[in-house]
C-alpha positions in Angstrom: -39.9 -4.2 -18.6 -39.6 -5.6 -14.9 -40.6 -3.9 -12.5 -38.6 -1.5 -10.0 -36.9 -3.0 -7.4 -38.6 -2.7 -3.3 -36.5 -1.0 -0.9 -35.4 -3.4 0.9 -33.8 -4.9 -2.0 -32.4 -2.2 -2.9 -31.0 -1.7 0.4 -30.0 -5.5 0.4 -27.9 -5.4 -2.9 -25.8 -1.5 -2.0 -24.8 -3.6 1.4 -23.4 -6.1 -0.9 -21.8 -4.1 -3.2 -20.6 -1.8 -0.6 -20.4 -3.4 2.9 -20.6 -0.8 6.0 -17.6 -0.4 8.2 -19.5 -2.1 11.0 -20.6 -5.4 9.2 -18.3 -8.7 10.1 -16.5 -10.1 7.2 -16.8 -13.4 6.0 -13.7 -15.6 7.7 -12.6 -12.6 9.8 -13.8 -12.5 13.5 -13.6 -8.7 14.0 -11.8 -6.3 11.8 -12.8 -2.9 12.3 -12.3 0.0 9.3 -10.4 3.0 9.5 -10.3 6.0 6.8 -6.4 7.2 6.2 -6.1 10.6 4.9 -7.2 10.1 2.2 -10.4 9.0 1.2 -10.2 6.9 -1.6 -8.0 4.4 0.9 -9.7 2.3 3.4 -7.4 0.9 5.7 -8.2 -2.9 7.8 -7.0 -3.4 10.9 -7.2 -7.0 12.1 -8.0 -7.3 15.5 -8.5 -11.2 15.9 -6.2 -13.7 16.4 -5.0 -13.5 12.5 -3.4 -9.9 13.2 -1.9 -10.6 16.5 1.9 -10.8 16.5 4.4 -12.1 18.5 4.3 -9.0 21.6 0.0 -9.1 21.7 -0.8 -6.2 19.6 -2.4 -5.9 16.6 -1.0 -5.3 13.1 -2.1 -2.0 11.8 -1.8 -1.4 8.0 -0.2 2.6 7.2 -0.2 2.1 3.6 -1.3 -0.1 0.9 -1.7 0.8 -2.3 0.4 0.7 -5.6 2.2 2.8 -8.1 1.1 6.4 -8.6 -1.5 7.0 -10.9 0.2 10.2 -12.0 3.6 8.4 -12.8 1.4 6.2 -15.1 -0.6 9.1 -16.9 2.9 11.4 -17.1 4.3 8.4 -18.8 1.3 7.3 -21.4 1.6 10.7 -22.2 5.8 11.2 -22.8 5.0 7.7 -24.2 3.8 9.0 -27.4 7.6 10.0 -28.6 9.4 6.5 -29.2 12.2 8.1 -27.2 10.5 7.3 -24.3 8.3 4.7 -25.0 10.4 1.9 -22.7 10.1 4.1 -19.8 6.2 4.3 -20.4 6.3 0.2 -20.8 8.0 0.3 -17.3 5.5 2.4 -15.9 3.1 0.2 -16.9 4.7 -2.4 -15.4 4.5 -1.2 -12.1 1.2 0.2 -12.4 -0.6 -3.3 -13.0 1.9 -5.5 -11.3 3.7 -3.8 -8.4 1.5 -3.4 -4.1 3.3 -1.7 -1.7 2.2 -2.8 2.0 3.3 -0.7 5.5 2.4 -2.2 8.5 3.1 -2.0 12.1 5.2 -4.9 12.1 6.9 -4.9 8.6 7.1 -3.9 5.3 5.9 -5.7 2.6 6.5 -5.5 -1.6 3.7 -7.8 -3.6 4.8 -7.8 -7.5 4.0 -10.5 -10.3 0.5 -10.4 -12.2 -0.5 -13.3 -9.5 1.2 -11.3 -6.8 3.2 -15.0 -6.0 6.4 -13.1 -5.6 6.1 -11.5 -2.1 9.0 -9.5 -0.3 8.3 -8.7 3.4 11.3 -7.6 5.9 10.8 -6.2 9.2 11.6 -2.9 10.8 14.3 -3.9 12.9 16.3 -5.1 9.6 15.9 -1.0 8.5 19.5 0.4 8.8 18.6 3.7 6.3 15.9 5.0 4.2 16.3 7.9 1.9 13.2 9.4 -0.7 13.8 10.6 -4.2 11.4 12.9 -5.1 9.6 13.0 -8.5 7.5 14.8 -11.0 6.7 18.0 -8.9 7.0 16.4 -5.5 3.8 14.5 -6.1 5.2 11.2 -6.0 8.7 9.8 -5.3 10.8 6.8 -4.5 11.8 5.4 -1.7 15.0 3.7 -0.6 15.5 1.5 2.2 18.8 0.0 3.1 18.8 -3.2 5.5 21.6 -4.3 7.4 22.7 -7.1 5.4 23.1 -4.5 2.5 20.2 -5.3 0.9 19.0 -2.2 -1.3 14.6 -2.1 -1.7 13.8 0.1 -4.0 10.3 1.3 -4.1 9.3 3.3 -7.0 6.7 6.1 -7.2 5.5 5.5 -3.8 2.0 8.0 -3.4 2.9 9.7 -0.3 6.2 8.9 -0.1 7.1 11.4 2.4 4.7 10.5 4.8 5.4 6.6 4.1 9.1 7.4 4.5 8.7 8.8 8.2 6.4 6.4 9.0 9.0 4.0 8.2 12.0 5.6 9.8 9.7 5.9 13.5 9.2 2.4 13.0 12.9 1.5 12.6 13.7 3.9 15.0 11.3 2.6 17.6 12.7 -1.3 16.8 16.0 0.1 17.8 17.2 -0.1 14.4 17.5 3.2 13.4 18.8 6.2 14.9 15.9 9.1 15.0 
Protein backbone atom coordinates (compact mmCIF):
# COMPACT_ATOMS: atom_id res chain seq x y z
CA UNK A 1 0.00 0.00 0.00
CA UNK A 2 1.84 3.45 -0.86
CA UNK A 3 1.88 5.69 1.32
CA UNK A 4 -0.40 8.90 1.80
CA UNK A 5 0.30 11.65 -0.11
CA UNK A 6 2.27 15.11 1.68
CA UNK A 7 0.39 18.19 1.64
CA UNK A 8 1.77 19.97 -0.63
CA UNK A 9 1.03 17.42 -3.13
CA UNK A 10 -2.06 17.22 -2.24
CA UNK A 11 -2.41 20.81 -2.65
CA UNK A 12 -0.46 20.64 -5.98
CA UNK A 13 -2.72 18.02 -7.71
CA UNK A 14 -6.66 19.97 -6.36
CA UNK A 15 -4.92 23.13 -8.20
CA UNK A 16 -4.72 21.06 -11.14
CA UNK A 17 -7.77 19.54 -11.16
CA UNK A 18 -9.50 22.62 -10.06
CA UNK A 19 -7.49 25.76 -11.01
CA UNK A 20 -8.36 29.05 -8.65
CA UNK A 21 -10.09 31.94 -10.32
CA UNK A 22 -6.84 33.88 -9.84
CA UNK A 23 -4.29 31.45 -11.58
CA UNK A 24 -3.27 32.60 -15.49
CA UNK A 25 -4.25 30.10 -17.99
CA UNK A 26 -1.99 28.42 -20.24
CA UNK A 27 -2.02 30.64 -23.80
CA UNK A 28 -4.33 33.23 -22.25
CA UNK A 29 -2.63 36.57 -20.98
CA UNK A 30 -5.28 37.49 -18.35
CA UNK A 31 -8.72 36.19 -18.19
CA UNK A 32 -10.39 36.83 -15.05
CA UNK A 33 -13.48 34.49 -13.68
CA UNK A 34 -16.84 35.49 -12.91
CA UNK A 35 -19.72 33.33 -11.08
CA UNK A 36 -23.25 33.90 -13.10
CA UNK A 37 -26.21 33.21 -11.08
CA UNK A 38 -25.88 30.24 -10.88
CA UNK A 39 -23.28 28.29 -9.51
CA UNK A 40 -22.68 25.39 -11.42
CA UNK A 41 -21.71 28.07 -14.49
CA UNK A 42 -18.44 29.83 -14.55
CA UNK A 43 -18.36 32.40 -16.91
CA UNK A 44 -14.58 33.76 -18.68
CA UNK A 45 -14.16 36.99 -19.58
CA UNK A 46 -11.26 37.59 -21.88
CA UNK A 47 -9.54 40.58 -21.15
CA UNK A 48 -6.34 40.34 -23.51
CA UNK A 49 -5.99 41.10 -26.86
CA UNK A 50 -8.02 37.73 -27.99
CA UNK A 51 -11.40 39.27 -26.53
CA UNK A 52 -10.96 42.75 -27.69
CA UNK A 53 -13.31 43.76 -30.48
CA UNK A 54 -13.50 46.11 -32.98
CA UNK A 55 -14.79 49.51 -30.40
CA UNK A 56 -11.85 48.37 -27.43
CA UNK A 57 -13.96 46.57 -25.05
CA UNK A 58 -13.95 43.34 -24.02
CA UNK A 59 -16.20 40.37 -24.94
CA UNK A 60 -18.14 39.25 -22.04
CA UNK A 61 -19.77 35.81 -22.17
CA UNK A 62 -23.86 35.96 -20.58
CA UNK A 63 -24.45 32.45 -21.28
CA UNK A 64 -22.95 29.29 -22.38
CA UNK A 65 -24.17 26.25 -21.78
CA UNK A 66 -26.43 23.59 -23.60
CA UNK A 67 -29.84 21.96 -23.70
CA UNK A 68 -31.69 21.68 -20.42
CA UNK A 69 -31.09 18.90 -18.42
CA UNK A 70 -34.76 18.68 -17.48
CA UNK A 71 -35.91 18.50 -21.25
CA UNK A 72 -33.56 15.45 -21.48
CA UNK A 73 -34.75 13.63 -18.24
CA UNK A 74 -38.73 14.65 -19.07
CA UNK A 75 -38.03 12.94 -22.30
CA UNK A 76 -35.97 9.55 -21.24
CA UNK A 77 -38.70 9.31 -19.15
CA UNK A 78 -42.01 9.87 -21.80
CA UNK A 79 -39.40 7.87 -23.89
CA UNK A 80 -40.44 4.67 -22.40
CA UNK A 81 -43.96 4.66 -24.51
CA UNK A 82 -42.86 4.13 -28.29
CA UNK A 83 -45.25 6.96 -29.01
CA UNK A 84 -42.81 9.15 -28.00
CA UNK A 85 -39.67 7.62 -28.38
CA UNK A 86 -38.49 10.01 -31.59
CA UNK A 87 -39.14 12.99 -29.54
CA UNK A 88 -36.78 11.38 -26.72
CA UNK A 89 -34.05 10.55 -29.70
CA UNK A 90 -34.35 14.37 -30.50
CA UNK A 91 -33.81 15.37 -27.08
CA UNK A 92 -30.95 13.43 -27.09
CA UNK A 93 -29.79 14.97 -29.81
CA UNK A 94 -29.54 18.27 -28.51
CA UNK A 95 -28.49 17.26 -25.28
CA UNK A 96 -24.94 15.80 -26.53
CA UNK A 97 -24.62 17.83 -29.62
CA UNK A 98 -26.24 21.27 -29.45
CA UNK A 99 -23.85 24.87 -27.18
CA UNK A 100 -25.58 27.81 -27.03
CA UNK A 101 -23.07 30.91 -26.57
CA UNK A 102 -24.37 34.83 -25.52
CA UNK A 103 -21.88 37.31 -25.67
CA UNK A 104 -21.48 40.95 -25.59
CA UNK A 105 -20.84 41.13 -29.13
CA UNK A 106 -22.89 38.16 -30.71
CA UNK A 107 -24.60 35.17 -30.49
CA UNK A 108 -23.37 32.17 -31.18
CA UNK A 109 -25.01 28.32 -31.89
CA UNK A 110 -22.08 25.32 -31.73
CA UNK A 111 -23.84 21.87 -32.90
CA UNK A 112 -22.20 18.70 -34.50
CA UNK A 113 -20.52 15.93 -32.21
CA UNK A 114 -17.13 17.91 -33.23
CA UNK A 115 -18.82 21.16 -32.76
CA UNK A 116 -17.34 22.05 -36.68
CA UNK A 117 -20.73 23.43 -37.52
CA UNK A 118 -20.73 26.93 -35.89
CA UNK A 119 -23.47 29.64 -36.35
CA UNK A 120 -22.57 33.10 -34.87
CA UNK A 121 -24.65 36.43 -36.02
CA UNK A 122 -24.39 39.63 -34.34
CA UNK A 123 -26.81 41.84 -32.34
CA UNK A 124 -27.30 44.43 -34.75
CA UNK A 125 -28.67 41.66 -37.37
CA UNK A 126 -31.66 40.95 -34.33
CA UNK A 127 -34.86 42.38 -35.82
CA UNK A 128 -37.26 40.19 -33.10
CA UNK A 129 -36.95 37.58 -30.56
CA UNK A 130 -39.93 35.93 -29.01
CA UNK A 131 -39.63 32.79 -26.10
CA UNK A 132 -41.82 29.71 -25.95
CA UNK A 133 -42.08 28.49 -22.76
CA UNK A 134 -41.85 24.81 -21.78
CA UNK A 135 -42.46 22.07 -19.31
CA UNK A 136 -43.63 24.30 -16.32
CA UNK A 137 -41.76 27.37 -17.25
CA UNK A 138 -38.49 25.75 -16.37
CA UNK A 139 -37.05 25.77 -19.71
CA UNK A 140 -38.19 27.25 -23.08
CA UNK A 141 -37.27 28.12 -26.56
CA UNK A 142 -36.17 30.96 -27.98
CA UNK A 143 -36.72 32.65 -31.32
CA UNK A 144 -34.81 35.18 -32.98
CA UNK A 145 -35.70 36.73 -36.25
CA UNK A 146 -32.81 38.60 -38.19
CA UNK A 147 -33.35 41.02 -40.79
CA UNK A 148 -32.70 39.06 -43.68
CA UNK A 149 -35.56 36.68 -42.45
CA UNK A 150 -33.53 34.27 -41.11
CA UNK A 151 -35.49 32.29 -38.30
CA UNK A 152 -32.77 30.75 -35.20
CA UNK A 153 -34.38 28.61 -33.39
CA UNK A 154 -32.93 27.73 -30.07
CA UNK A 155 -34.47 24.97 -28.25
CA UNK A 156 -34.84 24.45 -24.44
CA UNK A 157 -32.66 27.31 -23.73
CA UNK A 158 -32.02 27.05 -19.45
CA UNK A 159 -32.92 30.50 -18.52
CA UNK A 160 -34.49 31.46 -21.36
CA UNK A 161 -36.14 34.36 -20.03
CA UNK A 162 -33.36 35.98 -18.73
CA UNK A 163 -31.25 34.99 -22.04
CA UNK A 164 -34.15 36.38 -24.05
CA UNK A 165 -33.85 39.99 -22.39
CA UNK A 166 -30.38 39.83 -22.42
CA UNK A 167 -30.66 39.47 -25.99
CA UNK A 168 -33.36 42.00 -26.79
CA UNK A 169 -31.00 44.96 -24.57
CA UNK A 170 -28.34 43.98 -26.73
CA UNK A 171 -30.25 44.36 -30.01
CA UNK A 172 -31.83 47.19 -28.66
CA UNK A 173 -28.59 48.93 -27.66
CA UNK A 174 -27.07 48.01 -31.41
CA UNK A 175 -29.89 50.03 -32.65
CA UNK A 176 -31.48 47.05 -34.03
CA UNK A 177 -34.30 46.63 -32.02
CA UNK A 178 -36.85 48.78 -30.69
CA UNK A 179 -36.92 48.41 -26.53
Amino acid sequence: MPPPPSTAAATASAAFVRPSPSAPLAGASAVSFIRSARPCRLVARAAASGGVGADGGAETVFFDGGAHYGDLAANLILGLTLLWLPLTLAAVSRAFILRYRFTSRRVTVISGLSGADRTDFPYSSVTSVVVVPRFIGEWGDIVITLKDGTKVDLRSVPRFREVADYCRTMAAAEGALSP
